[in-house]
N, C-alpha and C positions, 0 to 999 in steps of 0.2 A: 318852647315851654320854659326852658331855663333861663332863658333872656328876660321871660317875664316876673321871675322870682325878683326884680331888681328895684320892681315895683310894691312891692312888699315892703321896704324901705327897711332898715335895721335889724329887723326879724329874721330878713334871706341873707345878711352878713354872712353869716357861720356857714351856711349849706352853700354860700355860691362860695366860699372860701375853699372850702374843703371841692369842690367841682372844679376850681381853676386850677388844683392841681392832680387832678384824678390820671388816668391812664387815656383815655378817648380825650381828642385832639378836639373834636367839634362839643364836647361839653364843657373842655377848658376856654372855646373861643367863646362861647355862651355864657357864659361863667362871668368874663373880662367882660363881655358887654351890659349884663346884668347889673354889674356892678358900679358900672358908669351912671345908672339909676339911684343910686346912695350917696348921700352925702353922709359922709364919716370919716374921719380921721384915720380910722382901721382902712379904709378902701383904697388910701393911695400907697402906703406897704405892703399889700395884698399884692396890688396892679405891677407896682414895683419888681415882686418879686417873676412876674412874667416876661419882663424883659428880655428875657435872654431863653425863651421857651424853644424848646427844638422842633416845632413847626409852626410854619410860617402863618397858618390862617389866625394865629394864636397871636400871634406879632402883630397881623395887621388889625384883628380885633382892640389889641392896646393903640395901636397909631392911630384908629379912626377915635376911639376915647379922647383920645389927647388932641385931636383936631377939633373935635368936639366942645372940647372942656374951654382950649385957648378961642371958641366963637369963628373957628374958621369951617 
């Protein structure tokens, strides 16, 4: 359900913002994926600032983006 907020385009910015750093782990990795749906300038300091999230499903949500984004 949160994945698909990303499709919403500009308007789920803010809610999947506020989700990628909530307290649950699976609505922050939802969040990161959502957001890979958006093209925005705000989406890659967002995405950014989960690099370094303390769980891993969270990580690999930003590494599949970014595998994504570079067409691999």
């Amino acid at each position: 359900m949160v994945q698909a907020l990303g499709y919403q385009g500009g308007a789920a910015l803010e809610i999947l913002s506020e989700l990628s750093k909530g307290d649950d782990s699976q609505a922050r990795a939802a969040a990161v994926t959502g957001l890979g749906h958006i093209s925005s300038p705000l989406e890659g300091s967002i995405l950014q600032d989960r690099i370094n999230d303390r769980d891993p499903e969270v990580r690999r949500a930003l590494i599949r983006r970014c595998d994504k984004a570079s067409g691999q």
